[in-house]
Wavefront OBJ file of the C-alpha trace (Angstrom):
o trace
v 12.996 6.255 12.605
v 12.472 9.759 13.696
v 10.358 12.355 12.229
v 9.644 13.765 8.555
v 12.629 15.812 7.722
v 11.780 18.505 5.035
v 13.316 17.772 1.542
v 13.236 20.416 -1.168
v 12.964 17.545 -3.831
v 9.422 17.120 -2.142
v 8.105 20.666 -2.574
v 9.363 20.795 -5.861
v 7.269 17.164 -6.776
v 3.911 18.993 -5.061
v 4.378 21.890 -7.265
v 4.513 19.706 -9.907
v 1.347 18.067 -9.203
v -0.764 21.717 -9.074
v 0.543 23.393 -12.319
v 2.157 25.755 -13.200
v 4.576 27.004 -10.243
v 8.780 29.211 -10.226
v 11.026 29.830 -8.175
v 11.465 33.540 -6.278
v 14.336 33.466 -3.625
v 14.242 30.674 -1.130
v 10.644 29.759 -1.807
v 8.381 28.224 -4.575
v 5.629 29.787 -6.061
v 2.272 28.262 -7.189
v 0.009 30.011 -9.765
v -2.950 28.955 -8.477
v -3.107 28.062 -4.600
v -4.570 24.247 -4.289
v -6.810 25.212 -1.720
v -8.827 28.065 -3.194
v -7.876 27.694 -6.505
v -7.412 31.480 -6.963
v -5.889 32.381 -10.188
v -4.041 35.082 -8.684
v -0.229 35.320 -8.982
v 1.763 34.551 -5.859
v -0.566 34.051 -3.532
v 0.487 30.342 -2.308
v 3.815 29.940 -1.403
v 6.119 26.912 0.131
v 9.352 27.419 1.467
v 12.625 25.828 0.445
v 14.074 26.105 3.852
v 11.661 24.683 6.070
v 8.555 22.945 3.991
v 6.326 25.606 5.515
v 3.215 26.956 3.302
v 0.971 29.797 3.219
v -1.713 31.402 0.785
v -1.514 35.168 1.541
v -5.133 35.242 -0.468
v -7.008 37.100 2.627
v -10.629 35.096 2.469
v -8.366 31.514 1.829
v -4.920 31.948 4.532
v -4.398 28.072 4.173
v -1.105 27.648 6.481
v 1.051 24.852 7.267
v 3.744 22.191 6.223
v 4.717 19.394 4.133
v 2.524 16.746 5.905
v -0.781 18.849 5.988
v -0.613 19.128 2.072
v 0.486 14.928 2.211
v -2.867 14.498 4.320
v -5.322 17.327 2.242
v -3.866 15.947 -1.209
v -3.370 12.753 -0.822
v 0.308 13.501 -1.437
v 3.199 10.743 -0.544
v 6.094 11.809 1.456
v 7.431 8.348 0.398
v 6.190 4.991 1.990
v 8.448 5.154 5.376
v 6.838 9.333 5.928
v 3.556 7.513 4.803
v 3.394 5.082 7.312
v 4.438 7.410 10.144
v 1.844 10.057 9.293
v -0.546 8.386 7.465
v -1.290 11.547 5.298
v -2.541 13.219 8.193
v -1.430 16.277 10.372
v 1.650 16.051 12.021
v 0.568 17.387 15.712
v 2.722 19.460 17.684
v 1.998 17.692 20.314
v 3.203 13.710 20.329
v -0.113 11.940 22.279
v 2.027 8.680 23.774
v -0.006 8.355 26.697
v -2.106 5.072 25.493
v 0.932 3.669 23.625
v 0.821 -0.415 23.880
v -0.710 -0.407 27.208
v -4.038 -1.187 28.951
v -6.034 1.343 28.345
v -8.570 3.101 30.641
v -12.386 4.174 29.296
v -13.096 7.333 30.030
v -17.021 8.203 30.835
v -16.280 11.416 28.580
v -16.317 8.928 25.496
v -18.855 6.810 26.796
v -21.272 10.035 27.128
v -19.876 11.516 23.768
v -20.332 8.557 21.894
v -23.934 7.695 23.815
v -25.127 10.855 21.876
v -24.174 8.975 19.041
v -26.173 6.393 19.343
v -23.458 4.235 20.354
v -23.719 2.107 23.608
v -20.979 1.792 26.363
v -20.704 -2.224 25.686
v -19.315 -1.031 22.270
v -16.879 1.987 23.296
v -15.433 -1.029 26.134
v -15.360 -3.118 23.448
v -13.574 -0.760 21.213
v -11.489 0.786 24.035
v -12.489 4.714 23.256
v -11.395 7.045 25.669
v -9.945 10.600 26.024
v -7.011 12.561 26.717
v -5.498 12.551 29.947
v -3.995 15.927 29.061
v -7.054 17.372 27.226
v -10.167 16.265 28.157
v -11.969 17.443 24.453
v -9.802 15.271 22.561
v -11.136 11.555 21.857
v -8.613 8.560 21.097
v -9.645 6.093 18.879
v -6.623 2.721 19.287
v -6.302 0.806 16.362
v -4.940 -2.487 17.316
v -4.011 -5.467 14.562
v -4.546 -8.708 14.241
v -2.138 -9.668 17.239
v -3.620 -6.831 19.672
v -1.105 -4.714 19.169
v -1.479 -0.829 19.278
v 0.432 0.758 15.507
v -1.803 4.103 14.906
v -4.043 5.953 17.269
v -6.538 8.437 15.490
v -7.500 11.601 17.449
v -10.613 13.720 17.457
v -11.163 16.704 18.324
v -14.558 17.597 19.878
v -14.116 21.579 20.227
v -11.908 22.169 17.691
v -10.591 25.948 17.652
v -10.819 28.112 14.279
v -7.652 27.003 12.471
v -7.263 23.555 14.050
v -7.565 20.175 12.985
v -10.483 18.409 13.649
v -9.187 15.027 13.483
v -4.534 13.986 13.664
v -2.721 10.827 14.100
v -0.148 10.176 17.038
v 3.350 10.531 15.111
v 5.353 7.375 13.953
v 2.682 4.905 13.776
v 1.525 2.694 10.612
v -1.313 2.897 9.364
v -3.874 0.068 9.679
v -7.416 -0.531 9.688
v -9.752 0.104 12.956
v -11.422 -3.003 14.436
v -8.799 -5.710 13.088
v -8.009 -6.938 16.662
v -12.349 -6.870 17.112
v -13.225 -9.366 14.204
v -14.229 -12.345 15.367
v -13.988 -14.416 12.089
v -12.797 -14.140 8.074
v -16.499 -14.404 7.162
v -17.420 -11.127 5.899
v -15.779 -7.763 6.609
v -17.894 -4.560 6.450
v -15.621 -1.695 5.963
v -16.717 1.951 6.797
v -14.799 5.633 6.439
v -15.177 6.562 9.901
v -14.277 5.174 13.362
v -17.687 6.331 14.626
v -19.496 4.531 11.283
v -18.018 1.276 11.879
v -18.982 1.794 15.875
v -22.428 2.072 14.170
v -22.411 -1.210 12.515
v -21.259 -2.941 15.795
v -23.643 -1.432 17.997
v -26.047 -2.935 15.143
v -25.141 -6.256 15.746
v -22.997 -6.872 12.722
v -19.313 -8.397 13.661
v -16.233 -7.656 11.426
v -16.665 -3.729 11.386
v -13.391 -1.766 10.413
v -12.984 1.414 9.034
v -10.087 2.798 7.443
v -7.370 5.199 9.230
v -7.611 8.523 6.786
v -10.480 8.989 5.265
v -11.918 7.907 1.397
v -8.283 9.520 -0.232
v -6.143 7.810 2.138
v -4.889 4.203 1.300
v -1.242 4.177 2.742
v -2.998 0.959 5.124
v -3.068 -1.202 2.717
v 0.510 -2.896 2.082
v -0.160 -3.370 5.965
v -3.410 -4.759 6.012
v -3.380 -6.990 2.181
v -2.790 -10.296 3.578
v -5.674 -9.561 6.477
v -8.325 -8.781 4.115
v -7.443 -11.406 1.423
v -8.375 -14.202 4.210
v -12.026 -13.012 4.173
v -14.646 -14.638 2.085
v -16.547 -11.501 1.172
v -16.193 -7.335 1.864
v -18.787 -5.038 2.106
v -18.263 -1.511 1.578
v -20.364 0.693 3.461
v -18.900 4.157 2.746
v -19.952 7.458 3.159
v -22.884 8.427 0.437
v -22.026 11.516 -1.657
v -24.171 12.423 -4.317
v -25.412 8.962 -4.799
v -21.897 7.267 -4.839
v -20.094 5.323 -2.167
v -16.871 6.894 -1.045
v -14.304 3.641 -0.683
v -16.272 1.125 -3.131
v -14.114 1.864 -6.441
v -10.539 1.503 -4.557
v -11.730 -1.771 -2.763
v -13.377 -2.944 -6.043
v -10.130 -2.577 -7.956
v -8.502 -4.342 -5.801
v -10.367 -7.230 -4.441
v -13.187 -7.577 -7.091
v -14.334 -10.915 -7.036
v -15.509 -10.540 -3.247
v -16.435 -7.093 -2.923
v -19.980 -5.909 -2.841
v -21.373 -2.193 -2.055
v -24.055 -0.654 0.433
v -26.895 0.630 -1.995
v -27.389 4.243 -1.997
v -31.298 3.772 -1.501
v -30.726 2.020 1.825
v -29.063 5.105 3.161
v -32.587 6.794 3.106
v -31.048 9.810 2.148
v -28.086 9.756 5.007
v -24.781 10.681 4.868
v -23.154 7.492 6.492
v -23.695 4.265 8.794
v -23.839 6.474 12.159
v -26.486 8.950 10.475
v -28.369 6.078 9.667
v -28.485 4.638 12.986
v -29.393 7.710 14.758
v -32.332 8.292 12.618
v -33.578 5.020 11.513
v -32.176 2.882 14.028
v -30.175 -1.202 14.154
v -33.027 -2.045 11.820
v -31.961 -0.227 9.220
v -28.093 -0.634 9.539
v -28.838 -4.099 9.073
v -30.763 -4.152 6.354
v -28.287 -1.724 4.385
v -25.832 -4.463 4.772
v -27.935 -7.178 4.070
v -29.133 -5.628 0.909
v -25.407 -4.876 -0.237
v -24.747 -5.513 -3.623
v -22.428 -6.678 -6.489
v -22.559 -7.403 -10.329
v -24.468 -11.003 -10.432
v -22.890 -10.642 -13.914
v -19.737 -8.838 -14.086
v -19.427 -9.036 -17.764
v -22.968 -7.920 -18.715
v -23.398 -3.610 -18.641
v -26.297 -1.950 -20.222
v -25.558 -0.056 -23.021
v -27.544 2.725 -21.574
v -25.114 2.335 -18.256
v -21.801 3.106 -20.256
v -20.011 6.355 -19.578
v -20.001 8.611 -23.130
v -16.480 9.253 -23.206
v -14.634 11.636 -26.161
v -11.711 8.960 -26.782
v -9.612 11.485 -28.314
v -9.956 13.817 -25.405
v -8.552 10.593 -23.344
v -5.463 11.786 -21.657
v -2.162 10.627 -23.430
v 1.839 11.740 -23.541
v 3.775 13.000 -26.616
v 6.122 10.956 -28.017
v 8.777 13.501 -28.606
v 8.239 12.897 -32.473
v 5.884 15.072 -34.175
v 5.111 13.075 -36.881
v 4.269 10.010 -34.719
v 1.962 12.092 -32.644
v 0.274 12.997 -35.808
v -0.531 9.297 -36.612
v -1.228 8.869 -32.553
v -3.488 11.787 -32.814
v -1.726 13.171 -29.960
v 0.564 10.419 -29.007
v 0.557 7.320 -26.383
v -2.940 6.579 -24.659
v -3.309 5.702 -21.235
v -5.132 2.206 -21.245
v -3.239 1.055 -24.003
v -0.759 -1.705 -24.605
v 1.803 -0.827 -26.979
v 4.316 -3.486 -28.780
v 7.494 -2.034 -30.377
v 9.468 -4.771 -32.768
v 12.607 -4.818 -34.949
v 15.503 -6.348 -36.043
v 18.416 -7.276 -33.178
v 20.856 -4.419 -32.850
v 18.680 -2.199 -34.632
v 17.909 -0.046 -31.464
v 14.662 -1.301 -30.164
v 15.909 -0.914 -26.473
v 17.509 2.407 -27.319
v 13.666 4.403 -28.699
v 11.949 2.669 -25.985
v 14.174 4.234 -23.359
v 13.708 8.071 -25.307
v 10.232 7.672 -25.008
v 10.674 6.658 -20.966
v 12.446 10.476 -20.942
v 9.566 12.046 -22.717
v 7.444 10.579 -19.809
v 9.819 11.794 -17.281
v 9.632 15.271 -18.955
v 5.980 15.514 -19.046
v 5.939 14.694 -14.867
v 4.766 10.561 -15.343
v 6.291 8.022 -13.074
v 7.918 5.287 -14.923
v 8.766 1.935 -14.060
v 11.511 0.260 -16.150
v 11.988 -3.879 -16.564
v 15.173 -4.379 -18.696
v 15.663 -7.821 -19.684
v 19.219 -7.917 -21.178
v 20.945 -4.643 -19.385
v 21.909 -4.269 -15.283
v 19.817 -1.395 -13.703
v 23.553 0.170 -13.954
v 23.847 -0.069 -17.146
v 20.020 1.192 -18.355
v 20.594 4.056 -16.200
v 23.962 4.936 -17.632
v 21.974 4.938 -21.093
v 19.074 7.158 -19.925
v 21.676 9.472 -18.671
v 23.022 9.821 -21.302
v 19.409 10.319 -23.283
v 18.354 12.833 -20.865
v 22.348 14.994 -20.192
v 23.422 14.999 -23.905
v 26.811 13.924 -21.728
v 28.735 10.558 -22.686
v 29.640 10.534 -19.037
v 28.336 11.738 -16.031
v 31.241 12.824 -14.027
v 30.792 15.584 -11.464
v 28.942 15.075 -8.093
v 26.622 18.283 -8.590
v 25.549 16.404 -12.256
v 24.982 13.283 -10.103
v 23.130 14.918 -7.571
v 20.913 16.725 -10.020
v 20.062 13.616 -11.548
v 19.274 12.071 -8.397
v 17.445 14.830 -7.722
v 15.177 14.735 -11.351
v 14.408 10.778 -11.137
v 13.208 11.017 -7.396
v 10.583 9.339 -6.729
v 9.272 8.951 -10.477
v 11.366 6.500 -11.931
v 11.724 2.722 -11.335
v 13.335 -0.135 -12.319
v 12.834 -3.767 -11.756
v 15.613 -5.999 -9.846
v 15.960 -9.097 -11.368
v 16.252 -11.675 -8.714
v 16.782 -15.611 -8.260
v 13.389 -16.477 -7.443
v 11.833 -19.152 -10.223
v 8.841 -17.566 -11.387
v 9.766 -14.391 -12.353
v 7.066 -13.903 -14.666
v 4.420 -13.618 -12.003
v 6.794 -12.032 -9.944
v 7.190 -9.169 -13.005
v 3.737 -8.860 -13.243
v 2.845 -8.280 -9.364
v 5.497 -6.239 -9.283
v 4.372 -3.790 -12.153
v 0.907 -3.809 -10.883
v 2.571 -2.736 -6.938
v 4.688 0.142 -9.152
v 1.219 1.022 -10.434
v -0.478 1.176 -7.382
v 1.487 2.349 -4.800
v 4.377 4.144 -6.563
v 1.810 6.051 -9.293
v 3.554 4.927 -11.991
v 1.974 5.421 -15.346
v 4.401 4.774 -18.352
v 5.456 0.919 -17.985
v 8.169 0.093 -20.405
v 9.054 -4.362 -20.260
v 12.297 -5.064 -22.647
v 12.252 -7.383 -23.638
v 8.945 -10.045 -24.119
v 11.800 -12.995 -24.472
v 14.126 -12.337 -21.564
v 10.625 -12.063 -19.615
v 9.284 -15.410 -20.093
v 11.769 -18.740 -18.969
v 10.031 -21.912 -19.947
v 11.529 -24.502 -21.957
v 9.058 -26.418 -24.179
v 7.938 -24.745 -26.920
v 4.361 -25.202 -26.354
v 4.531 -23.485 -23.110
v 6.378 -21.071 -24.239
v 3.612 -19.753 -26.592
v 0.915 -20.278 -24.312
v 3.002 -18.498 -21.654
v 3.514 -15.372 -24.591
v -0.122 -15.230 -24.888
v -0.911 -15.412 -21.316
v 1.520 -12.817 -20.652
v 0.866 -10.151 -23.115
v -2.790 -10.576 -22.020
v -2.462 -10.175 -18.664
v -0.198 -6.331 -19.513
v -3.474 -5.347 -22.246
v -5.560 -6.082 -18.814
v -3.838 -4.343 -16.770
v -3.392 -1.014 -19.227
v -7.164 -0.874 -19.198
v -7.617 -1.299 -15.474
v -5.076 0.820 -14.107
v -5.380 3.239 -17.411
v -1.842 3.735 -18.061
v 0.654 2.983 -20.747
v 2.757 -0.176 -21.246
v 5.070 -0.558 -24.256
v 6.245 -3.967 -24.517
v 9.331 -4.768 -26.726
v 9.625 -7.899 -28.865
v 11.859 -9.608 -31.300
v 10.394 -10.420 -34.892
v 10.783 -13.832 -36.192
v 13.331 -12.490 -39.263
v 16.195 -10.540 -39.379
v 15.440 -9.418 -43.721
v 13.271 -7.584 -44.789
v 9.691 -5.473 -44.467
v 8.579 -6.461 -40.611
v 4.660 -6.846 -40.465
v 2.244 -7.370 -37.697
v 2.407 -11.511 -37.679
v 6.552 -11.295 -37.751
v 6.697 -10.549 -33.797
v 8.191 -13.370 -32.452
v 6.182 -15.657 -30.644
v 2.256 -16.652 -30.267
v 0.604 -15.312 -33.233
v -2.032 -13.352 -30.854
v 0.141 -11.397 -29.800
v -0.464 -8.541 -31.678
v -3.978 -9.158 -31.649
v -3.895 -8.403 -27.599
v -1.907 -4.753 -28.302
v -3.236 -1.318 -29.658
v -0.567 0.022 -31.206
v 2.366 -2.566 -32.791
v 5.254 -0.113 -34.091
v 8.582 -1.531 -35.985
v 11.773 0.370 -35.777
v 15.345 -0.347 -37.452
v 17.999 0.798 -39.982
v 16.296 1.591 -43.809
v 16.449 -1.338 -45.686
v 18.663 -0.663 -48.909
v 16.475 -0.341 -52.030
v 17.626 -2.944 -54.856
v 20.826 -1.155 -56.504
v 20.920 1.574 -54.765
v 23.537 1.932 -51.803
v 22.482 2.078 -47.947
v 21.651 4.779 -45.953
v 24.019 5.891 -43.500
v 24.288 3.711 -40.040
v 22.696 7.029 -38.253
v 19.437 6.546 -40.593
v 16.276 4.771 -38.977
v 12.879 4.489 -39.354
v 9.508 3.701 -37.385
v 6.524 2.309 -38.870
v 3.077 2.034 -37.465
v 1.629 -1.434 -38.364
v -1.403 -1.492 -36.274
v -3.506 1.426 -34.253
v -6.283 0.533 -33.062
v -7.675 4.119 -31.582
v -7.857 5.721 -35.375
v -6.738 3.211 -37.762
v -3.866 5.469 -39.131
v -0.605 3.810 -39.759
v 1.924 4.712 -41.224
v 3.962 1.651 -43.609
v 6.773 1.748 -45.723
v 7.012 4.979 -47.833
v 4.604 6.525 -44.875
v 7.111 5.438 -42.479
v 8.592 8.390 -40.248
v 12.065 8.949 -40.784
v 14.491 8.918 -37.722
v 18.502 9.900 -36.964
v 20.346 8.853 -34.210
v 23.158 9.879 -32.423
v 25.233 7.468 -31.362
v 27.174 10.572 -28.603
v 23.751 11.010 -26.914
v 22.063 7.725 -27.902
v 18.811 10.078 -28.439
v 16.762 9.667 -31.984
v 14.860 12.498 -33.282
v 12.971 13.075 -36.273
v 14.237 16.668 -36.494
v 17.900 16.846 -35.674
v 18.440 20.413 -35.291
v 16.046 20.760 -32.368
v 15.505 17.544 -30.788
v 19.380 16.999 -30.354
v 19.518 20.126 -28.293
v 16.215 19.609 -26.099
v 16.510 20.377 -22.859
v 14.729 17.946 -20.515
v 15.465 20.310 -17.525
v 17.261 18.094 -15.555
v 19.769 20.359 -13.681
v 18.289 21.635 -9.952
v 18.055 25.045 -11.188
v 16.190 24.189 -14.403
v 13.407 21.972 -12.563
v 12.006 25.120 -10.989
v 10.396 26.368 -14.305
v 7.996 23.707 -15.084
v 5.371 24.397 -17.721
v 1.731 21.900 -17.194
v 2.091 18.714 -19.047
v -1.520 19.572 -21.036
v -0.861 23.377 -21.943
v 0.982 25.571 -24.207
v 0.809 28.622 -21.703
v 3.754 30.083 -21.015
v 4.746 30.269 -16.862
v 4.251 33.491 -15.253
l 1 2 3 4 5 6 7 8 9 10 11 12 13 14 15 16 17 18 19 20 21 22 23 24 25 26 27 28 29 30 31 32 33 34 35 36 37 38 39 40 41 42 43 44 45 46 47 48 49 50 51 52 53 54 55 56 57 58 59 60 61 62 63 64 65 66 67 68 69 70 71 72 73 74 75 76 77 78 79 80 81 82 83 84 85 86 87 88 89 90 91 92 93 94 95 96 97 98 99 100 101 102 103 104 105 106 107 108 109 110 111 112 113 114 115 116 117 118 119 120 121 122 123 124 125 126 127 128 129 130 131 132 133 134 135 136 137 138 139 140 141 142 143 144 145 146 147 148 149 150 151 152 153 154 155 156 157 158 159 160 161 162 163 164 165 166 167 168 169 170 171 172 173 174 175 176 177 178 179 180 181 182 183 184 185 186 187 188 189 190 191 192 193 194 195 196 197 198 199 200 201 202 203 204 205 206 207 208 209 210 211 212 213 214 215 216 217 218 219 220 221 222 223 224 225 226 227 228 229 230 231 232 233 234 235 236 237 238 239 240 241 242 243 244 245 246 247 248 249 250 251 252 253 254 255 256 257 258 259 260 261 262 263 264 265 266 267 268 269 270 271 272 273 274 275 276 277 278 279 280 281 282 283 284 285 286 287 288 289 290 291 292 293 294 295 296 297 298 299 300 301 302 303 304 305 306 307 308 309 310 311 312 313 314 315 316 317 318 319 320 321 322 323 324 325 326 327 328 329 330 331 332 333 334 335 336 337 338 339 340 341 342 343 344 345 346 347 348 349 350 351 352 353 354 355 356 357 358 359 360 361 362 363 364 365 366 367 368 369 370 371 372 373 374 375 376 377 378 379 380 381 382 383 384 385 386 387 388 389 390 391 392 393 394 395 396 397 398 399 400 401 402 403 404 405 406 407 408 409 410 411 412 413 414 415 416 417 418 419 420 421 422 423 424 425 426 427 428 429 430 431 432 433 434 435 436 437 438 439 440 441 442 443 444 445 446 447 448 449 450 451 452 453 454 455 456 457 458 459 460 461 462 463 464 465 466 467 468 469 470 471 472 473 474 475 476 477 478 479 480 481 482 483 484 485 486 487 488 489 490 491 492 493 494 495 496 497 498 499 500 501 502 503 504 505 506 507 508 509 510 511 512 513 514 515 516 517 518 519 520 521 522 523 524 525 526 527 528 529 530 531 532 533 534 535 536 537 538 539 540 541 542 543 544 545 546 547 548 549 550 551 552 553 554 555 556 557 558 559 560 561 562 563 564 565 566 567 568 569 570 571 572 573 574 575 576 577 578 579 580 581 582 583 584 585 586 587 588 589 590 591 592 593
């Protein structure tokens, strides 16, 4: 694979991420640049031809390309870029020299890292030498678990006004530093820096690593999951900042159960492991580790402890419907799980995909699991949705289309293997994780679970549905869940969804949707009529039931539903190439400059 070519699609996805931004010619321009922050007009620019950047603000002059702002944001060029780069600056020039062979120690690094406090047993050990080429830049090989060289880390010791004080080598994939060192799948200590987890070696601690790019970086783990799930226990001994450990939260999350953290105390008011070494010596290093800690009692918080958080200042989407958004006070929650019911053919499917284009139009990744439709045919629907257009003929409307899902919309491919459940559930939790996504729509709660005996089957309901609250709460995003009811007549409630009757005990917000049921003499509405209901919200407590119900059309040409007909029917969710370029922050009324 060769090197990052620029895509305008990716520009377009970073100017989404910083606000408010238009286009002017051939480039893209930010209202505030994401360096200084300066509220300025025009003063940060990125170029549609070749990815280059620039802040023209005098005291700020930020310059450079599409992979600086993936390594300074934490930005994803998608997973293949990722791996190359590793979120970090693409040098000019390609170091290959120490490429899978033996590699010489240069007395440069062994001097260097002496001032360190780090002996030459350990920079042998670790093979740290320099530049053939350029004697003031120090390679750091990370080799895995089979010896082999995949990333090499560069640091520069006299780094110029402008340059970059630490690069990768281009086209390698990112791993962790030490891997080929460890001795044993005791404990791991893992550090931020190459030089801190030199520091915990030259300590006399085995199983040091530290990760590739820094605290924001994590593009190593799909590389390195299986590695560190073989260890019995991982310490995280990050950099301190303001009495928190850079690292601990994004190891925590993810491997919880064996995951303990360096106290802040034992830093004795140092910035890292090396610091520590230098000034308080092995003794010390040591005895931070030793002294690393995790919840005896993960369940058990002090009151006192517990973040005061304004819930309805949480951050949450609008549902497209006003009236809904009244009862939502704002609309969907992040953190919550969401169950949407109603009678077959009623258009469950249909309102659950509208809401997956609201989320698209407010800039939230979506990943889609459709039970009962191909991926073909769920995106023919949500084409529709988002085009007004019953068919999607021309290559420049495909293109454009192509162009607005990018990267931000997902969909699950149903495959042979037996237990797809489990296989659903890691996979939303990997679209969470690596792909960002936040709005997490599973249609339907049957089609997802395949057991046979009845008493598995509702054990396997609760189980699921459990597991998706969980994981809205962890991850703090949104998951709407669709379900059949039990009936097909009549006023739904909460204890008609099909299934285990926890359930809807597990959700925070159970919503029923279908055609009016016919009052007694009086003739039906028409087939376009619908209506939602709110039968349990957990946030406020407002619902909104029968005669409160909101009132919904639908139009069967665009397959969209709308509360007000002469507006939302004409929406425009900016889809076409030359509408994306006017984009308006998800959380503001302004209008763009």
């Amino acid at each position: 694979m060769g090197i990052y070519q620029f895509k305008e699609e990716d520009a377009v996805r970073f100017a989404r991420e910083h606000g408010k931004f238009r286009k002017r010619g051939s480039e893209l321009v930010l209202l505030n640049c994401p360096y200084c922050r300066a509220k300025d007009k025009e003063t940060f620019s990125i170029s549609l031809i070749t990815g280059q950047f620039e802040c023209k603000r005098g005291s700020c002059g930020a310059k450079g390309n599409m992979i600086t702002l993936s390594r300074d944001f934490d930005f994803s060029l998608g997973r293949d870029a990722d791996a190359y780069y590793n979120t970090v600056e693409y040098s000019k020039k390609q170091y290959r020299e120490f490429r899978n062979k033996h590699i010489e120690v240069k007395d440069e690094a062994i001097k260097y890292l002496g001032s360190r406090g780090i002996s030459e047993e350990v920079v042998r050990k670790y093979e740290i030498t320099m530049s053939n080429e350029e004697k003031h830049i120090m390679a750091f090989p990370f080799r895995d678990q089979n010896g082999e060289i995949t990333y090499i880390k560069y640091r520069n010791l006299k780094p110029q006004k402008g340059q970059s004080k630490e690069f990768c080598e281009s086209q390698c994939k990112p791993i962790l530093f030490g891997m080929s060192q460890c001795e044993d799948f005791t404990t791991l200590v893992i550090t931020e820096g190459q030089i801190d987890s030199l520091s915990v070696t030259e300590a006399g601690i085995k199983n040091a690593v530290s990760v590739p790019s820094g605290k924001n970086g994590f593009t190593w783990i799909p590389y390195c999951w299986d590695w560190m799930e073989k260890f019995e226990k991982i310490i995280v001994f990050g950099d301190c900042e303001n009495g928190s450990i850079t690292l601990s939260e994004q190891i925590r999350q993810r491997w919880a159960s064996k995951t303990s953290v360096v106290r802040a105390e034992d830093y004795k008011n140092c910035k890292d492991a090396n610091e520590l070494l230098q000034k308080y010596g092995k003794e010390a290093v040591i005895n931070a580790v030793n002294n690393a800690v995790a919840p005896e009692f993960p369940s058990i918080k002090e009151m006192s402890k517990v973040e005061q958080v304004d819930i309805m200042k949480m951050e949450y989407m609008s549902t497209g419907m006003e009236s809904l958004d009244k009862v939502l006070d704002g609309g969907f929650r992040f953190g919550q799980l969401a169950i949407l019911t109603g009678k077959r053919g009623d258009g469950k499917s249909t309102v659950a995909s509208m809401w997956g284009c609201e989320a698209l139009a407010q800039n939230y990744s979506c990943f889609f699991y459709s039970g009962e439709l191909p991926d073909f045919y769920f995106r023919n629907w949500m084409d529709r949705q988002i085009t007004k257009k019953k068919e999607i003929t021309s290559k420049a409307d495909q293109d454009s289309l192509d162009f607005y899902y990018g990267d931000r919309a997902f969909i699950y491919e149903r495959t042979d293997i037996e237990d797809e459940v489990n296989s659903l559930l890691s996979t939303i939790e990997t679209a969470i994780i690596q792909k960002g996504c936040r709005f997490i729509l599973v249609d339907n709660l049957m089609t997802a679970l395949e057991v046979d005996m009845q008493t598995d089957l509702y054990r396997a309901q609760s189980e699921f549905v459990g597991k998706l609250a969980a994981m809205a709460k962890k991850y703090l995003v949104f998951i709407l869940l669709v379900a059949h009811p039990r009936k097909q007549s009549g006023n739904l409630a909460n204890d008609d969804v099909s299934g285990s009757s926890n359930i809807t005990d597990r959700a925070d917000l159970v919503m029923t949707y279908g055609r009016i049921p016919p009052k007694k003499g009086e003739e039906p509405e028409g087939d376009d009529v619908r209506r939602l209901e709110v039968l349990k919200n957990r946030l406020t407590g407002v619902l909104a039931i029968d005669k409160k119900g909101i009132r919904l059309v639908y139009d069967n040409g665009s397959k969209r539903i709308a509360e007000n007909t002469n507006d939302f029917f004409k929406k425009n969710y900016n889809w076409q190439k030359e509408d994306l370029y006017e984009f308006i922050d998800a959380n503001t009324e302004e209008i763009p400059f």
